[in-house]
C-alpha positions in Angstrom: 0.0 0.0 0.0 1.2 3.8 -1.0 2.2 5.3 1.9 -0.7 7.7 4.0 -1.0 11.3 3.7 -0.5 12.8 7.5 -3.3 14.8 8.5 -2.3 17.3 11.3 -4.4 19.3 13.5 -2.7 21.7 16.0 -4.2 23.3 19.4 -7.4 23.6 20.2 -8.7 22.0 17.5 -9.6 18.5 19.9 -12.0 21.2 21.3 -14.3 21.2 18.2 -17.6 21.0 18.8 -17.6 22.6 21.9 -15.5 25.5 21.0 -16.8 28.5 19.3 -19.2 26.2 17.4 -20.5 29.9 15.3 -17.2 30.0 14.4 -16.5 25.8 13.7 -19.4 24.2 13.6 -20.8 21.5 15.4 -18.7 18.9 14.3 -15.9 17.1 16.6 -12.8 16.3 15.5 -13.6 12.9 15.7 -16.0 13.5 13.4 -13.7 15.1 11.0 -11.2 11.8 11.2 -14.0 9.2 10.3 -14.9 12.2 7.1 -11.2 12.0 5.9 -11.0 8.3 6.7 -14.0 7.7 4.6 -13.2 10.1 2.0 -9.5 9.0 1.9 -11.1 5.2 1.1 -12.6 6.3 -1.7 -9.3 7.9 -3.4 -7.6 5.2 -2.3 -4.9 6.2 0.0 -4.4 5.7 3.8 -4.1 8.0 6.5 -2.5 9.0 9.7 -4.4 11.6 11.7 -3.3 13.4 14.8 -3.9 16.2 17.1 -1.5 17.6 19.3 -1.4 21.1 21.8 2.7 21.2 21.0 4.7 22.7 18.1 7.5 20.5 18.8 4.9 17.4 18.4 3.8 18.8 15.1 7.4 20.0 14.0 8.1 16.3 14.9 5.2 14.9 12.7 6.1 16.7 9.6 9.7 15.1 10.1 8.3 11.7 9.6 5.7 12.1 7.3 8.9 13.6 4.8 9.9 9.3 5.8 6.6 7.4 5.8 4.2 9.6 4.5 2.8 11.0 1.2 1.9 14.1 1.7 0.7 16.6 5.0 -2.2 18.3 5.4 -2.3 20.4 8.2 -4.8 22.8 10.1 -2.4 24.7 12.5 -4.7 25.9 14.1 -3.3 29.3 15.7 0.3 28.4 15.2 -0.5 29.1 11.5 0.3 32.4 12.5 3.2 33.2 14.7 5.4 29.6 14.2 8.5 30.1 12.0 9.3 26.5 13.4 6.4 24.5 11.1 7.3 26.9 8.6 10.9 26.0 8.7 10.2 21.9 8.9 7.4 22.3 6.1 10.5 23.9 3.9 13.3 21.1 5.3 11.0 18.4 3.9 10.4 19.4 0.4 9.5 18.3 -1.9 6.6 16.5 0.0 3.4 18.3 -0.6 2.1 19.8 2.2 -1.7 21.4 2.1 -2.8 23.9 5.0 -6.4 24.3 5.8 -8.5 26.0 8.3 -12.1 25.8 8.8 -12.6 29.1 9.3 -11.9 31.9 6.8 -9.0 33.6 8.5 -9.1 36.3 6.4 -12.7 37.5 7.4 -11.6 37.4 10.9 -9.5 39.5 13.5 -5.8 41.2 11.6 -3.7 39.2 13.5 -5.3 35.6 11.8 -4.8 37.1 8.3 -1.2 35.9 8.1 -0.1 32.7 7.4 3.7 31.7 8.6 2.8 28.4 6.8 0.9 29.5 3.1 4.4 30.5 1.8 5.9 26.9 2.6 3.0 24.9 1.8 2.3 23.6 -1.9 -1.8 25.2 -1.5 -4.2 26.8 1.6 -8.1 25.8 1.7 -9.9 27.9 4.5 -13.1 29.4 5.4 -15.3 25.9 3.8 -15.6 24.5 7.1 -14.5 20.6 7.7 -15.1 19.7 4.0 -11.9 21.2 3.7 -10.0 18.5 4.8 -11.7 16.2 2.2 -11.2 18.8 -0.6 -6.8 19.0 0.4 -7.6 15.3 0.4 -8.5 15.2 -3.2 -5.7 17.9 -4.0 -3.4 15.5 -2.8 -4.4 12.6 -4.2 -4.6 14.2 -7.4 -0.3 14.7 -7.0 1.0 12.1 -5.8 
């Protein structure tokens, strides 16, 4: 079997559901996994999908999915914005295609969201669709590798 696209989620986003759902939705990231696991069946590829609070963890992730992985996709979450440190791994690892996606449209919201340290590194962005975004970088990915 090809090797699985890694599907990161940074902090906050095992709050989902719960947190700021006018913002998120209602859906939990649970929710999200079996969407991409589903979705990833039907293109045929396999996944690996984690959450973790810690840029190191993350930083850590991208490292081996540049090993055993495919591809990255990757909602930051709010270290989309300030971490030079997934920017820098995201670069290291080329040429593995990396997609970053938000649910929400950071672009509509406060000044300091409109910046992405990880849109210049990162092969394409999807944000502001909601969770289908995941299965949408899914099917970008597919479609490259």
């Amino acid at each position: 079997m090809a090797k699985p696209v890694y599907v990161l989620n940074g902090p906050n986003l095992n709050l989902l559901g719960r947190r700021e759902p006018d913002i998120y939705g209602g859906k939990t990231l649970a929710d999200i996994e079996a969407d991409c696991r589903g979705r990833a069946v039907d293109l045929g590829l396999g996944i690996e999908f984690r959450q973790s609070n810690h840029e190191g963890v993350l930083v850590d992730w991208i490292q081996e999915a540049s090993e055993h992985g495919s591809g990255v996709i990757i909602n930051p979450g709010a270290y989309g914005h300030t971490s030079i440190a997934l920017h820098d791994a995201i670069r290291a690892v080329e040429p593995l295609p990396v997609i970053e996606v938000h649910i929400s449209n950071i672009h509509a919201r406060e000044p300091f969201r409109h910046r992405s340290m990880i849109a210049p590194a990162a092969v394409g962005m999807i944000c502001g669709l909601g969770p289908i975004g995941y299965a949408l970088a899914l099917e970008a990915l597919a479609a490259r590798i």
